[in-house]
C-alpha positions in Angstrom: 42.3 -36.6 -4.3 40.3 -37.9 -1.4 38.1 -35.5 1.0 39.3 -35.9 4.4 36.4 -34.2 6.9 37.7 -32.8 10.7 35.8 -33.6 13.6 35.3 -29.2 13.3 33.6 -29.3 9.7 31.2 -32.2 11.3 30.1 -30.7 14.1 29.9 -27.6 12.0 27.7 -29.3 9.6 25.7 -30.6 13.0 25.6 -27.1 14.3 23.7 -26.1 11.1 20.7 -28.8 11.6 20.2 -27.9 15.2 19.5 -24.6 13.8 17.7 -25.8 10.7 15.2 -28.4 13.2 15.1 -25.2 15.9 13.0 -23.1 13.0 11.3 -26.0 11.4 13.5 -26.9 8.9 14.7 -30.6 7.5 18.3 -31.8 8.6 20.6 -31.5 5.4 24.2 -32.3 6.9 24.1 -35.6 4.4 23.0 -33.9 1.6 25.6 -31.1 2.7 28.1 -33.2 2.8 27.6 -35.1 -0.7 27.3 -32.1 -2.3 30.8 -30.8 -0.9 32.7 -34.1 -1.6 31.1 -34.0 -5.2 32.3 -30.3 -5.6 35.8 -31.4 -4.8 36.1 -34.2 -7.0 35.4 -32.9 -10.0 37.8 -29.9 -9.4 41.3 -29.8 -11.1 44.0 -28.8 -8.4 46.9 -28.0 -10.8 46.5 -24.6 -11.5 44.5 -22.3 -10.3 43.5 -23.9 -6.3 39.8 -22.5 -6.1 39.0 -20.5 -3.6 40.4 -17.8 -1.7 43.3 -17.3 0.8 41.9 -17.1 4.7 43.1 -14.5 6.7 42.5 -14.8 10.9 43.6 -11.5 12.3 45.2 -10.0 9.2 47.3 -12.8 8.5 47.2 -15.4 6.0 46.8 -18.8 7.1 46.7 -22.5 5.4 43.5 -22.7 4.6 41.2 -21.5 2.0 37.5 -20.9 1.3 34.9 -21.4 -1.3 31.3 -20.6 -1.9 29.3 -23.5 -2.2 25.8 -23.5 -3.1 23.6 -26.9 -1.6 20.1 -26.1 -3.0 18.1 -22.6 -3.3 19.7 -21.6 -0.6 22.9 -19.4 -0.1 26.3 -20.6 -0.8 27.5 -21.7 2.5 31.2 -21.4 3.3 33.5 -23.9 2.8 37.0 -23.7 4.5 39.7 -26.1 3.5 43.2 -27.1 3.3 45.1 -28.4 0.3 47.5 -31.1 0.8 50.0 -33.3 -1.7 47.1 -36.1 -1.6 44.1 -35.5 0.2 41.6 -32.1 0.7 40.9 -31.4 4.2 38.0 -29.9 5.3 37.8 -27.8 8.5 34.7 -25.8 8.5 31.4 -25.7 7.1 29.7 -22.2 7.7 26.2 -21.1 6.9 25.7 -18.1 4.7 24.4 -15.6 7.5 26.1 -17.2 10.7 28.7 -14.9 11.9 31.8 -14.1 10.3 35.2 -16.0 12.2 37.5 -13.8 13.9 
């Protein structure tokens, strides 16, 4: 399977060093990044697809989410969408950002 990344889930990840350089902190989005793609490769998407269902208003939509943890820090949130050859990945979401609506 092959990690496909939306322009969303970049400038998510670029969101997240703004943030990280406003209080001081180093840029990760590489690292981040690396650590996703590695998380997805060595996953076996025949039975069960990790991660749980997204619902956007009480409805179920075609993406999913996983906790993954780059680091010490908190798991950050990891939304993507499973296709017959590739893994998309929309949005990359730090642990204490808000919560999507």
């Amino acid at each position: 399977m092959k990690v496909l990344w939306r322009k969303s889930a970049i400038q998510s990840l670029l969101e997240i060093d703004r943030w990280r350089s406003s209080i001081e902190l180093s840029k990760i989005a590489s690292y981040q990044r690396l650590s996703i793609e590695s998380y997805f490769e060595i996953k076996d998407f025949t039975f069960p697809i990790p991660g749980r269902t997204v619902f956007i208003r009480n409805y179920p939509v075609d993406l999913r989410m996983v906790l993954i943890s780059v680091g010490k820090s908190d798991p950050y949130k990891v939304f993507f969408r499973l296709t017959s050859r590739n893994i998309e990945i929309f949005l990359v979401r730090h642990p204490h950002q808000k919560t999507l609506e």
